[in-house]
FIBADO-399654 format. One record per residue (C-alpha): residue in three letters; x, y, z. Coordinates in steps of 0.1 Angstrom, whole numbers, plus 2048, in hexadecimal, padded with zeros to 3 digits. Layout:
AlaXYZ/...
This chain:
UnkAAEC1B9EE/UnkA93C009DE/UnkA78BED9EE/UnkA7DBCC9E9/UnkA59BB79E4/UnkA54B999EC/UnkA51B7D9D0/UnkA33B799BB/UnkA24B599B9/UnkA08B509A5/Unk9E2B4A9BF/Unk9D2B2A9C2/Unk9AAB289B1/Unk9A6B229D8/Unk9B2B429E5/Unk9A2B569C2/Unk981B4A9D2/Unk984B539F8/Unk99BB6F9F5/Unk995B7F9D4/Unk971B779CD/Unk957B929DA/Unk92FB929CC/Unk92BBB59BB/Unk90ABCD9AE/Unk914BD098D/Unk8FFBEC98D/Unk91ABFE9A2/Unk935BFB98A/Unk940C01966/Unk952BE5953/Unk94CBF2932/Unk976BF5931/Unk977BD0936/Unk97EBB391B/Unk964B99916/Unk969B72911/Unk94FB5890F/Unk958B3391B/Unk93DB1B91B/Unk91DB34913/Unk930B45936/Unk937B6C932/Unk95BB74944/Unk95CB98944/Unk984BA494C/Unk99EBC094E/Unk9C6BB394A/Unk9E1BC7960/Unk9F5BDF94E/UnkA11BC094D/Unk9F9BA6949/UnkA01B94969/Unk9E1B9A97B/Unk9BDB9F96F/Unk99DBA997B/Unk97FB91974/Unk958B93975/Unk940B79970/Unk923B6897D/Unk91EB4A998/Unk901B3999A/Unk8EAB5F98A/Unk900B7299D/Unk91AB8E996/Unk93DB899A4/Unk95AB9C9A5/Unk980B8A9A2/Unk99FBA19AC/Unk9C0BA19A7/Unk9C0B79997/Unk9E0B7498B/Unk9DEB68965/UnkA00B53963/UnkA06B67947/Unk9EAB53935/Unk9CFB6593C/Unk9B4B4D928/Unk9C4B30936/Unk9BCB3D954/Unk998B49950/Unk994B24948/Unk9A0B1B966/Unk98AB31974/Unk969B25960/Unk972B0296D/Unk975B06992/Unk955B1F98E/Unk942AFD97C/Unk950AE8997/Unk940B009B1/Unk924B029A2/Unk91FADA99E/Unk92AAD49C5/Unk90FAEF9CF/Unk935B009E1/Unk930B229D4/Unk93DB3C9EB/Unk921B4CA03/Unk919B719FF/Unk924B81A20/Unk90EB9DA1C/Unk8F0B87A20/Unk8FDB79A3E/Unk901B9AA4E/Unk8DCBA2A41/Unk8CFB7FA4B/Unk8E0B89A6C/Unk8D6BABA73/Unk8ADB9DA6C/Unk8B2B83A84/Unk8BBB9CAA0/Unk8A0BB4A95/Unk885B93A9A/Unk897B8AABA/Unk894BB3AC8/Unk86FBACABC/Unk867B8DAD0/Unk875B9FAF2/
């Protein structure tokens, strides 16, 4: 009996930055395994799947860390960290840079604290 999966296809820069794009502590974790590539004076820190498909990727937005999982490469995995450098630069230009849900929930939780105060 096999399990069949369902086809691979490669992910958009789109969905790389909502659904595989997460603001890290890099304080919390140990790259030193990872590969290194500089494009543009930008530091792309990555780990390659065992077939090369896929690839792990951290760098930084705008001074912060941030954490890129499961990107597929296309099998050309610079190519593709230039892909990623670009849409990061484009971000960065049109001020569209993913917010940090974490300080949301922060921002959030302060603003009920100040609104139990004022009762």
């Amino acid at each position: 009996m096999s399990v069949e999966l369902p086809e691979a296809k490669a992910d958009t820069l789109q969905e790389v930055f909502s659904d595989k794009f997460q603001y890290i502590n890099l304080d919390h974790y140990n790259i030193y395994h990872f590969e290194e590539i500089l494009i543009d004076g930008r530091r792309y820190q990555f780990r390659l799947s065992s077939k090369g498909d896929l690839m792990t990727v951290v760098t930084h937005i705008a001074g912060r860390a941030v954490l890129l999982v499961s990107v597929w490469t296309n099998m050309d995995y610079e190519k593709r960290l230039r892909e990623i450098h670009q849409h990061i630069l484009e971000m960065e230009r049109t001020g569209t840079i993913p917010i940090d849900f974490r300080e949301v929930l922060l921002i959030r939780k302060v603003c009920l604290v100040v609104q139990e105060m004022n009762k």
